[in-house]
C-alpha positions as CSV (number, residue, x, y, z in Angstrom):
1,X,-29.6,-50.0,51.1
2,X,-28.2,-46.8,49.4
3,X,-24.1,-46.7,49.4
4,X,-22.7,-43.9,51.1
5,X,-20.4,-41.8,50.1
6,X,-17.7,-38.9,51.5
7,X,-17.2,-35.9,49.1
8,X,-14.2,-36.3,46.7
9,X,-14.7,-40.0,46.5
10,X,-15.6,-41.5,42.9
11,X,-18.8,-43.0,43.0
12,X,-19.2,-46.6,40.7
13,X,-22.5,-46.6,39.1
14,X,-24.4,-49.6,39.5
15,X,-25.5,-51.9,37.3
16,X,-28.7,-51.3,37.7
17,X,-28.4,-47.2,36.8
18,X,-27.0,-48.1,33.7
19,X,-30.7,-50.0,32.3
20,X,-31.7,-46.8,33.0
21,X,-29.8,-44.9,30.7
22,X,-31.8,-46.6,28.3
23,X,-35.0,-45.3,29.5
24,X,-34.5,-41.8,30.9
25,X,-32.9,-38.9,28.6
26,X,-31.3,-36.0,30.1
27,X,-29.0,-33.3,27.7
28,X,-25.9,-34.3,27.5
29,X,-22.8,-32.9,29.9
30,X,-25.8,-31.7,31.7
31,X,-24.8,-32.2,35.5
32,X,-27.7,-33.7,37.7
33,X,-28.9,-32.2,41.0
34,X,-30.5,-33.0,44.4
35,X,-30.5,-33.7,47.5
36,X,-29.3,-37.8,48.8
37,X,-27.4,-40.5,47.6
38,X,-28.4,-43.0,45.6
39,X,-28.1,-44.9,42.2
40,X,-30.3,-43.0,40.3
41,X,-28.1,-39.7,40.6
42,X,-25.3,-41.4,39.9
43,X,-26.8,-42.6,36.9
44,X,-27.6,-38.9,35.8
45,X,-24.1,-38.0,36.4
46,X,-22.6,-40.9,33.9
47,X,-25.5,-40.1,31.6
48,X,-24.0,-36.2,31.3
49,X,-20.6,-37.8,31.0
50,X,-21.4,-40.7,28.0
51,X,-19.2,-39.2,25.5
52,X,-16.0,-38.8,27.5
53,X,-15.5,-42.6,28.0
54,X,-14.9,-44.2,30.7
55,X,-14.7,-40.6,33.0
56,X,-15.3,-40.9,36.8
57,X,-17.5,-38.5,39.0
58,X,-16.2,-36.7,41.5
59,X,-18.6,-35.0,44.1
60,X,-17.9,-31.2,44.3
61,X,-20.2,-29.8,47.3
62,X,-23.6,-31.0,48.4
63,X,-26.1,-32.1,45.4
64,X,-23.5,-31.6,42.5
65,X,-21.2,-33.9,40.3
66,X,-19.0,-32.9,37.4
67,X,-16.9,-35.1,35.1
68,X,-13.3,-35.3,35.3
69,X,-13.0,-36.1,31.5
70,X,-15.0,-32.8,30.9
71,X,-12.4,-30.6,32.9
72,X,-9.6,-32.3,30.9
73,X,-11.3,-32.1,27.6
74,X,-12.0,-28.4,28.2
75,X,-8.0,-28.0,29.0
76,X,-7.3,-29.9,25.5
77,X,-9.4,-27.5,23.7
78,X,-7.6,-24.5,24.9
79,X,-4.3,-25.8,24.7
80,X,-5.6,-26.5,20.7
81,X,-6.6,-23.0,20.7
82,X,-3.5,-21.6,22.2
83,X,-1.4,-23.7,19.6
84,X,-2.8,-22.3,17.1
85,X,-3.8,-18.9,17.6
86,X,-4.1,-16.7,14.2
87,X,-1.5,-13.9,13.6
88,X,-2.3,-11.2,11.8
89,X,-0.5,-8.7,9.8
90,X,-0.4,-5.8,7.3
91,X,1.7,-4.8,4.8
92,X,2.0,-2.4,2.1
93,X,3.3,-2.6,-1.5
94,X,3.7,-0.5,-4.0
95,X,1.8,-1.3,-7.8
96,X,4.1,-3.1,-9.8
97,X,6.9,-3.9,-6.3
98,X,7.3,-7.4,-4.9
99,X,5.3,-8.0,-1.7
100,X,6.6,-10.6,1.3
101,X,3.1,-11.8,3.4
102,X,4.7,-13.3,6.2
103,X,4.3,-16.8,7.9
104,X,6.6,-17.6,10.7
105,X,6.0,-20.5,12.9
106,X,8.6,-19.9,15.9
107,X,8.2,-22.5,18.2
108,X,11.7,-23.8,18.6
109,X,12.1,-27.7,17.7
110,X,13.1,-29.1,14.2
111,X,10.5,-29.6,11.7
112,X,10.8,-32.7,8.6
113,X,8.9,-30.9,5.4
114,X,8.0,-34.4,4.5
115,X,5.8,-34.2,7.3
116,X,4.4,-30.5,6.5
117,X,1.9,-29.1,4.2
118,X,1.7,-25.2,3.8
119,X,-1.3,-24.2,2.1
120,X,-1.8,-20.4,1.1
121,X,-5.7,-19.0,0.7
122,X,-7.4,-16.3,0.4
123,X,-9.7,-15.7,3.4
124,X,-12.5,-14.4,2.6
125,X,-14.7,-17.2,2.1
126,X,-16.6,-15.8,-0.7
127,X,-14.1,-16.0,-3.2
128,X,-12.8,-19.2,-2.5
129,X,-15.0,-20.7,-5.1
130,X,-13.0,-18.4,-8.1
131,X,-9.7,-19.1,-6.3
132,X,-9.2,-21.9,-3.6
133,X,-5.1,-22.4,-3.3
134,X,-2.6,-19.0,-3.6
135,X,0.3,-21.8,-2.9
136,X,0.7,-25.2,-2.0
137,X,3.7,-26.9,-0.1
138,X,2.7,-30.7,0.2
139,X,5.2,-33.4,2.0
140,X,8.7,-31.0,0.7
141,X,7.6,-30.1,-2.8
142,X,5.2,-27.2,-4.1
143,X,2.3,-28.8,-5.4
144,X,0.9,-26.0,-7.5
145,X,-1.7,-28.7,-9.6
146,X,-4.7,-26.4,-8.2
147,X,-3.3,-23.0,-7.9
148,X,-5.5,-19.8,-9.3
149,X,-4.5,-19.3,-12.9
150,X,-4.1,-15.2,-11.6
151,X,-1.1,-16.9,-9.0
152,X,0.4,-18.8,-11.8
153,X,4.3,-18.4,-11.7
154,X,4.0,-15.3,-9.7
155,X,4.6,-17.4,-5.9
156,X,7.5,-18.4,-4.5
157,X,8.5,-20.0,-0.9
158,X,11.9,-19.2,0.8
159,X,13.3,-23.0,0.6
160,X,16.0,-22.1,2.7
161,X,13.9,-20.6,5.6
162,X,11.7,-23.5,5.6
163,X,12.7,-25.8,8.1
164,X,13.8,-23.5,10.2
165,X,9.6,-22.6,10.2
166,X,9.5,-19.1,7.9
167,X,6.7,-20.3,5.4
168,X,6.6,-16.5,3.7
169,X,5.5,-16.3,0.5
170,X,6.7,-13.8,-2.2
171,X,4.2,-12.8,-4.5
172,X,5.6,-10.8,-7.6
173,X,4.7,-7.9,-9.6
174,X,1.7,-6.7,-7.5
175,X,-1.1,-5.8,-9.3
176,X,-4.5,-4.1,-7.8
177,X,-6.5,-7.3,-7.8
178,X,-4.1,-8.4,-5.3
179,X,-5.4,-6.9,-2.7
180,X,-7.0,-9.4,-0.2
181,X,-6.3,-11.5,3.1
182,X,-4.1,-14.4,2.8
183,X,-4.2,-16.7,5.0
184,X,-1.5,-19.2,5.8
185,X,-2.4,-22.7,6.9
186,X,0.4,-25.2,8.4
187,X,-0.2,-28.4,9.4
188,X,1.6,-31.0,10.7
189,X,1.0,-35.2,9.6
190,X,0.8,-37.5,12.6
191,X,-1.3,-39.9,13.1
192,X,-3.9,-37.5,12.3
193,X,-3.4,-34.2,10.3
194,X,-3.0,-31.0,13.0
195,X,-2.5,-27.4,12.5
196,X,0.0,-26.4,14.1
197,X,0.3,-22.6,12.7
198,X,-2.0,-20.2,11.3
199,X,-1.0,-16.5,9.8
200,X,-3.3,-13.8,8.1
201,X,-1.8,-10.9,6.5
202,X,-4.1,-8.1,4.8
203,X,-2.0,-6.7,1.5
204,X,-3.1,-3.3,0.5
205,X,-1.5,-1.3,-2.2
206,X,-0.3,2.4,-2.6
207,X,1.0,4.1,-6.3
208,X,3.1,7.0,-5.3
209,X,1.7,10.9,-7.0
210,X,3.2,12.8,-9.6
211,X,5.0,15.8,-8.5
212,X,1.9,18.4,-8.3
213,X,1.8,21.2,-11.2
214,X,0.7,24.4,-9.7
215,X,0.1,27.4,-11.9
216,X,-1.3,31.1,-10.9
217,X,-1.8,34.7,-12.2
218,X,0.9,37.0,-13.5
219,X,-1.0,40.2,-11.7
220,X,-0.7,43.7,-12.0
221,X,1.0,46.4,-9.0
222,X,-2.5,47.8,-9.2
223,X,-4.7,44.1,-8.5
224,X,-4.1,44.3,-4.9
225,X,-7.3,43.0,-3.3
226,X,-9.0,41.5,-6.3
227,X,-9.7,37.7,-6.4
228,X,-7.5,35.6,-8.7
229,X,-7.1,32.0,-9.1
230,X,-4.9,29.1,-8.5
231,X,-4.4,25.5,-10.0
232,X,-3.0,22.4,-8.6
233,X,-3.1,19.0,-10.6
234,X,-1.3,15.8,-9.6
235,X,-1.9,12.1,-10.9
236,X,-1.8,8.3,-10.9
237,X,-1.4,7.7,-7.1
238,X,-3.3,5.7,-4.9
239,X,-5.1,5.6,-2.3
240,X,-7.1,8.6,-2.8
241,X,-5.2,11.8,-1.7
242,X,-5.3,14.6,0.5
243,X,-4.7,18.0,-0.5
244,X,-3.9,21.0,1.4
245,X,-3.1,25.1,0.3
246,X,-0.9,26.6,3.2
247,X,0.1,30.4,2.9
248,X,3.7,30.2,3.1
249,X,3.9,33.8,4.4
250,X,2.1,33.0,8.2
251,X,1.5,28.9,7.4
252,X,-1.8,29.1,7.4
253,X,-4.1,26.6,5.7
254,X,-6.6,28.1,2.9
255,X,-9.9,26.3,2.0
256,X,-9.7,25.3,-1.5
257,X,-12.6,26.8,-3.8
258,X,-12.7,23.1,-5.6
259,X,-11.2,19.4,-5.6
260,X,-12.1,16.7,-8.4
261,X,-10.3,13.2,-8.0
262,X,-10.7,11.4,-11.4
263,X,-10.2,7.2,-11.3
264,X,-8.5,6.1,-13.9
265,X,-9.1,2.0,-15.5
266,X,-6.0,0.7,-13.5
267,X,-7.4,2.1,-10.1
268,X,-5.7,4.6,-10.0
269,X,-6.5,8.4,-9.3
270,X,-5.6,11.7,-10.4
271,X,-6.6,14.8,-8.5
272,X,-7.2,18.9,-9.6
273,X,-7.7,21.5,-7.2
274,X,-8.7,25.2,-7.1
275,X,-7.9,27.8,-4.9
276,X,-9.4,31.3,-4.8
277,X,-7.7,34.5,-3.1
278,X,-7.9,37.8,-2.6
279,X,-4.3,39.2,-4.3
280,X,-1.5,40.7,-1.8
281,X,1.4,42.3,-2.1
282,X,3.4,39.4,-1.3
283,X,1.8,36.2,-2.1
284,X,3.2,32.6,-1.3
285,X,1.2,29.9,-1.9
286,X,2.2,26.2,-1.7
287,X,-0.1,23.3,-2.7
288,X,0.8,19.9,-0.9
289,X,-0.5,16.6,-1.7
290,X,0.0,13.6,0.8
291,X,0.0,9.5,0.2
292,X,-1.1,9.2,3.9
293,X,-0.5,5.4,3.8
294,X,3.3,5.9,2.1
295,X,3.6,8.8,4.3
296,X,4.5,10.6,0.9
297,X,4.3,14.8,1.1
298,X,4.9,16.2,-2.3
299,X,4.6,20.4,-3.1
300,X,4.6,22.3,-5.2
301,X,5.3,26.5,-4.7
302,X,4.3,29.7,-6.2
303,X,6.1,32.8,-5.3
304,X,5.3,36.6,-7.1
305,X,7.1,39.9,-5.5
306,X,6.5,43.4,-5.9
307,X,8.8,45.0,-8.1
308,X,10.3,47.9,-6.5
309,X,9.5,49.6,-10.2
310,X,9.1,49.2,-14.1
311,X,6.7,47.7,-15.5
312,X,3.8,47.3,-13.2
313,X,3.8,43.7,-13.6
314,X,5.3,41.5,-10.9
315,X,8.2,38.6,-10.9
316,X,6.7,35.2,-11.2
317,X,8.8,32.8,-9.0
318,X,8.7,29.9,-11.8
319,X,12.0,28.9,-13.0
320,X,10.4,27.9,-16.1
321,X,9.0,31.2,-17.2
322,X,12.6,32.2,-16.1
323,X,14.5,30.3,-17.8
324,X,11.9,30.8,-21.3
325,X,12.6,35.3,-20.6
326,X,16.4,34.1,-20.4
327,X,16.7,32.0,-23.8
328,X,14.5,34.7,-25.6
329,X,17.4,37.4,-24.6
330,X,19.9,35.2,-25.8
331,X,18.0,34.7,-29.5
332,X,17.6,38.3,-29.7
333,X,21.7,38.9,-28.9
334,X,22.8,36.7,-31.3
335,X,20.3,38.0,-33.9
336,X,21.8,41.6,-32.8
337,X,25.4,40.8,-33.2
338,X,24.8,38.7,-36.8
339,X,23.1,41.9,-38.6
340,X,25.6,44.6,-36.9
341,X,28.4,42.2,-38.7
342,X,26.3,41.5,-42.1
343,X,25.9,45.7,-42.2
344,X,30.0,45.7,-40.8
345,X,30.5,43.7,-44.4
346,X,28.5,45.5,-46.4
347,X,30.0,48.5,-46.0
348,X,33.6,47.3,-46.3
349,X,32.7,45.8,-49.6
350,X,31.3,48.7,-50.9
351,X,34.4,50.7,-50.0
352,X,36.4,48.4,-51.9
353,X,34.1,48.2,-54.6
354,X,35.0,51.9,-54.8
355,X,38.4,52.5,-55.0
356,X,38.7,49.4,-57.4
357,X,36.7,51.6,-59.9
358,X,38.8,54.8,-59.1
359,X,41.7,52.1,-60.2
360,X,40.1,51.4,-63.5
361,X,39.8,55.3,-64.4
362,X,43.4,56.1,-63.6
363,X,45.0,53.2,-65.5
364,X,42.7,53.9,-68.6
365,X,43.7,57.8,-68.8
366,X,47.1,57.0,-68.5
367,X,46.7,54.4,-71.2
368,X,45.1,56.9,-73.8
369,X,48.0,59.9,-72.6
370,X,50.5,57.4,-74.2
371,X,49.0,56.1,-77.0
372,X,48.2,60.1,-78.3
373,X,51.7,61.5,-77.2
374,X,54.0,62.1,-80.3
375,X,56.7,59.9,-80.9
C-alpha cells in the first residue's frame, strides 16, 4: 500500500526506488510529474536531485516536487556572483604621463596579504598568449617571475593602500601599445582559493596638438568678391581631430574646401586644412582644432582691415609680419643716422684740411719777407 502524504511534508524514498535509479535515466535536476503518490515518483524526484547530496523533496502543489538543495545552490551561486561582480572603468592618459588603472576592493573588514594574490592581465583573451601577467602580488610580495618583458620595471603597487583593499597599479611612461583592458583579479586563500574582487579598466591615450598655424592672402582694396585661400596646419596629437572654420564677424561655421590627417610611425597624427572664400571688406577667420577626448580647443586667427587709404593694400592682423615691417624701419633709421654722421665728418675734415693749408702759405711768405729784407 502506497504511503500517503500531505503537501509540504518530505517524502523518504524507499528502498526499493533507489534499485531503480539504476535502471531508469531521466536528465538530471529534471523535476518529475503526475498525477498519485507512490515510490516511483519519488524515485524521479531524488533521481533529479543526485548531485546535491543528501537534499529532501518537498511537494509544491499537486503533481510537482523540487529540491531544496537546488533552491539553496541557486542562492549560493548568486551570492558568488554578487561578491564578485566586475567593475569597470576608463581612464585617459596622456603619451609619455603616468596612468593609475584602479582596483579598489571596499568591503569593509581587514585583509592579511599573506592570504592575497593580486594578479593584473590583460583581458582580451587573444593576447594572453604574447603577454599573460601585467603584475603579480602573491602571499605579500610582487612576484614578477612571469611578467611581459614590455611591463618590465614599469608597474608598481601602492604598498601602503594595500591592506586597506586599493590594489591600483601605476603603470609608467605610457606608451601607445599600452592601450588595452586590464583586468584585476583578487583572490582570497581559504581552504580553497576564491575571488573575492574583480576590476577592468579600459586605458586609452590622447597627445595634446600643436598650436594650429593659419596663414592667408595679403589682398588688394580692389579683390572684394574674388576667391582667395586659407591654410590651417596643426600636428602630433591624437586621437584624430576635428577641425572647424568659424567667421568671427557673425560666428558662422564655413565648410572647409579640404582636410588631410597624416599618421605619423608613433601613432600620432598631424592635420592640414583648406578653406576657400569669397574676399570681404572685413574678413575674420578663425581656424579651431579640438582633442574631443582631452576636451582641448586650440585657435588660431586671421584678421585684415580696410585701410581708410594709401596703398591699396590691406593690414594683415599677424603680429609676426608686424613685428618683421617694425625691425626693417628700425635697420633703415640706424643706417640713416650712421651716413648723415659719416657725411657730418667728412665735411668737418675737409674744412680743417683747409685752413691748415691757408696756415702753411702764410707762415712760408712771411718766412721768405724776412729772409730778403735788408739788414
Amino acid at each position: 500500500m502506497e504511503p500517503r502524504t500531505r503537501p509540504g511534508r518530505a517524502v523518504p524514498v524507499p528502498a526499493a526506488a533507489h534499485r531503480a535509479l539504476g535502471k531508469r535515466k531521466s536528465p538530471a535536476g529534471q523535476a518529475w510529474e503526475g498525477r498519485g503518490n507512490g515510490p516511483r515518483r519519488a524515485a524521479g524526484a531524488r533521481l533529479g536531485s543526485a548531485r546535491l547530496g543528501s537534499a529532501r523533496l518537498v511537494r509544491h502543489g499537486p503533481g510537482t516536487m523540487k529540491p531544496r538543495g537546488y533552491r539553496f545552490l541557486l542562492l549560493l551561486l548568486f551570492i558568488q556572483k554578487a561578491v564578485t561582480a566586475l567593475e569597470k572603468k576608463n581612464i585617459i592618459s596622456k603619451l609619455g604621463d603616468n596612468a593609475t588603472l584602479s582596483c579598489i576592493y571596499n568591503e569593509k573588514k581587514p585583509l592579511q596579504l599573506k592570504n592575497l594574490r593580486v594578479y593584473w592581465q590583460i583581458a582580451d583573451d587573444s593576447y594572453q598568449e604574447k603577454c599573460s601577467v601585467v603584475h603579480a602580488l602573491i602571499s605579500g610580495q610582487d612576484d614578477n617571475s612571469n611578467q611581459c618583458i614590455h611591463f618590465k620595471d614599469r608597474t608598481q603597487l601602492f604598498w601602503d593602500r594595500l591592506e586597506n583593499g586599493d590594489f591600483s597599479l601605476l603603470l609608467l611612461n605610457v606608451s601607445q601599445s599600452d592601450r588595452h583592458t586590464y583586468k584585476c583579479i583578487v583572490q582570497e586563500k581559504t581552504e580553497l582559493p576564491k575571488v573575492i574582487h574583480q576590476a577592468e579598466v579600459v586605458l586609452s591615450l590622447a597627445v595634446s596638438y600643436s598650436q594650429p598655424i593659419l596663414s592667408g592672402p595679403i589682398r588688394n582694396s580692389d579683390s572684394t568678391g574674388e576667391e582667395v585661400t586659407f591654410y590651417c596646419r596643426s600636428g602630433n596629437g591624437y586621437p584624430k581631430p576635428n577641425v572647424y572654420w568659424i567667421n568671427k564677424v557673425n560666428n558662422s561655421l564655413l565648410s572647409p574646401s579640404k582636410t588631410d590627417i597624416i599618421t605619423h610611425d608613433d601613432g600620432t597624427f598631424s592635420v592640414f586644412s583648406t578653406l576657400k572664400v569669397k574676399a570681404a571688406s572685413n574678413m575674420q577667420i578663425e581656424c579651431s582644432i579640438e582633442n574631443e577626448m582631452l576636451q582641448e580647443n586650440l585657435s588660431a586667427n586671421y584678421t585684415q582691415q580696410k585701410k581708410v587709404s594709401g596703398s591699396g593694400t590691406e593690414s594683415d592682423g599677424n603680429p609676426e609680419k608686424k613685428g618683421r615691417g617694425a625691425q626693417a624701419a628700425g635697420i633703415i633709421g640706424i643706417v640713416s643716422v650712421i651716413g648723415l654722421l659719416t657725411g657730418l665728418i667728412c665735411c668737418l675734415w675737409r674744412r680743417r684740411s683747409s685752413n691748415l693749408a691757408s696756415y702753411k702759405d702764410v707762415q712760408q711768405r712771411e718766412d721768405q719777407g724776412e729772409l730778403s729784407s735788408p739788414a
